[in-house]
N, C-alpha and C positions, 0 to 999 in steps of 0.2 A: 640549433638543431631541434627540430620538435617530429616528433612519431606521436604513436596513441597507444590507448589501453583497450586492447582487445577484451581485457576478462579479468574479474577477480574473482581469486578462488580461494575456498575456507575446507579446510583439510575435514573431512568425516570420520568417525572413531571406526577402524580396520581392524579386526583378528585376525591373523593368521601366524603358520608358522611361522613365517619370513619374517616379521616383524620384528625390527630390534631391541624394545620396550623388554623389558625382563616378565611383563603383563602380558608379553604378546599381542600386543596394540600398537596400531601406526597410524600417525596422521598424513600418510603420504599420498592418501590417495584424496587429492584436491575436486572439489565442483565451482563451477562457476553460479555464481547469485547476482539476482538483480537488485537496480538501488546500490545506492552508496554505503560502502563500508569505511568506518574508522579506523585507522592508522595511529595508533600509539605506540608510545617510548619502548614500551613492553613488550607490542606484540599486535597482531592483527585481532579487532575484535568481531570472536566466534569462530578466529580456528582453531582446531585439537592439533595438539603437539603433545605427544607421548614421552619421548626420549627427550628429556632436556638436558641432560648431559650435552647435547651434540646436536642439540639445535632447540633455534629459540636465542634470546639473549641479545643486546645492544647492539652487538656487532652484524649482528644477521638476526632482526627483527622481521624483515621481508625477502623475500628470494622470487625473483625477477627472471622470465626466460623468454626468447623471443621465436614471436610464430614461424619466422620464418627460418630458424633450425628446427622447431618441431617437423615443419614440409620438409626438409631434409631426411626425417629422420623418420616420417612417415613413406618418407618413397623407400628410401635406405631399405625399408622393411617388411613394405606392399600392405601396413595397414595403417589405420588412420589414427593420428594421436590428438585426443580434444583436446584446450586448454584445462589447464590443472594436469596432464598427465605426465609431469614431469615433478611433479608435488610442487609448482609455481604457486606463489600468490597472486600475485599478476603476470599475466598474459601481453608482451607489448609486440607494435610491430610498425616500424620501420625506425627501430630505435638501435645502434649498435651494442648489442651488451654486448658483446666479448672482447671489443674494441673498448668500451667504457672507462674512462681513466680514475685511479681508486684515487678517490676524495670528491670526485666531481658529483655534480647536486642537481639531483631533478626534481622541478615543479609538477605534481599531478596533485589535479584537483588544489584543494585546501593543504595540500601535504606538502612538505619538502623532505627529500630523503637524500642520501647521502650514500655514494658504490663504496662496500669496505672491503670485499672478497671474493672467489670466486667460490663455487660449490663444489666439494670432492664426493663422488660418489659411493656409495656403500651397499652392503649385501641388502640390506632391504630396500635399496633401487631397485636391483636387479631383482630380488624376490617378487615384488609389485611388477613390475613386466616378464613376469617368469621367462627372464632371457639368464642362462650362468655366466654368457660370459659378457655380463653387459658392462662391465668396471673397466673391462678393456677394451671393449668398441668406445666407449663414452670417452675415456681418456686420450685414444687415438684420434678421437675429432676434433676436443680440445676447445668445444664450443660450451662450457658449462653452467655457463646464467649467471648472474650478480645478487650477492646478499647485498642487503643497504641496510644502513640506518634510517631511523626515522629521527632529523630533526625539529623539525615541527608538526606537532600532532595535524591531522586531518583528516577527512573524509573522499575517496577517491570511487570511482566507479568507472564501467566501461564506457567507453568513447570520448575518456575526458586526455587532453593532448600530453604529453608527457613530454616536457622541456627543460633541456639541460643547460642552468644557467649560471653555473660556473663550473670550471674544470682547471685544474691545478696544472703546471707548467710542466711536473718531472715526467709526465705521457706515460709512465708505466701502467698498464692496462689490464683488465679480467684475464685476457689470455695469455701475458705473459707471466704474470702470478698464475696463472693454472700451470702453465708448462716448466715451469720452474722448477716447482715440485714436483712434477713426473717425469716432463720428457726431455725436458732441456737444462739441468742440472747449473750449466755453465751462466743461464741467466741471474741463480741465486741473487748474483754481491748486484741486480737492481735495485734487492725487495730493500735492503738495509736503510735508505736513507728516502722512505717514503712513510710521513707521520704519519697520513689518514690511513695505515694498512696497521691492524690490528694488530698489538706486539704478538701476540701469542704466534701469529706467520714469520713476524722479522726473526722472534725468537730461534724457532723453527729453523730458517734461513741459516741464520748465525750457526747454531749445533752445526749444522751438516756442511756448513764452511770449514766451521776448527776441525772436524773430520774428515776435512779434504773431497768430500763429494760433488765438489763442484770441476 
């Protein structure tokens, strides 16, 4: 399966009140740049990432959304959303991210990266689209973009093909690890015995099984 890269975006340092940084700074509002960006272990380099607590780190070094739920989401809403305006790093499109199976591995560019999770949304989502009740339209669509690893360092830019060249057998997918956690409780006992999902979700999983939430 091969789609492309629409857009890579490097987040710009944001004040406001909405922002969750205890500085009151957010790197959530992404642009898109030309030329090739590097992709490392670490992190994308030249974008601002405020809150590291909660984003940022190996397990979600990039976060990945595809254009054609932004067109959703810009009809959904009668305006228009660039790429970056979902705080995306990269912009893909004709790539299934919410379909994406965690562990499976896409080639862009020099990169190789790796689906670990999906994205939970947060007040300074919605603060940044000054919508209140957007944690709940977002979560009811259920389409929420894929964090990845970066395997192999590299260099990626727009129009380079993004191909997925291995995918793991157990199929459990971006959206069923999104819905799990919110909408479909019953899905939990998938997350458990899928190694490429970052323990701190299986962990996650676990708790709210011994508590019977499933």
């Amino acid at each position: 399966m091969t789609g492309r890269l629409v857009a890579v975006n490097l987040g710009v340092v944001t004040e406001a009140e909405w922002a969750g940084d205890a500085s009151g700074r957010s790197g959530i509002d992404k642009r898109s740049v030309d030329g090739p960006v590097l992709l490392r272990a670490d992190g994308v380099d030249g974008d601002f990432i405020a809150e590291r607590a909660h984003h940022g780190g190996p397990d979600q070094t990039v976060y990945a959304y595809a254009e054609e739920d932004a067109a959703w989401w810009a009809a959904e809403l009668g305006r228009g959303v660039r790429p970056g305006g979902f705080g995306e790093n990269l912009t893909t499109y004709a790539v299934d991210v919410t379909g994406a199976v965690i562990g499976e591995q896409w080639l862009i560019g020099s990169a190789l990266l790796q689906v670990t999770k999906p994205r939970t949304p947060c007040t300074t989502f919605a603060g940044f689209w000054d919508m209140p009740d957007l944690i709940k339209r977002f979560t009811a669509r259920a389409a929420p973009g894929a964090y990845l690893r970066v395997l192999r360092e590299g260099e990626v830019g727009a129009g380079d093909p993004v191909e997925v060249v291995d995918r793991p057998a157990h199929g459990v997918t971006i959206g069923e690890v999104f819905r799990a956690g919110t909408l479909e409780p019953e899905l939990l006992p998938r997350l458990l015995d899928v190694p490429e999902l970052p323990e701190s979700v299986r962990e996650k999983a676990r708790r709210r099984l011994a508590a019977g939430q499933a």
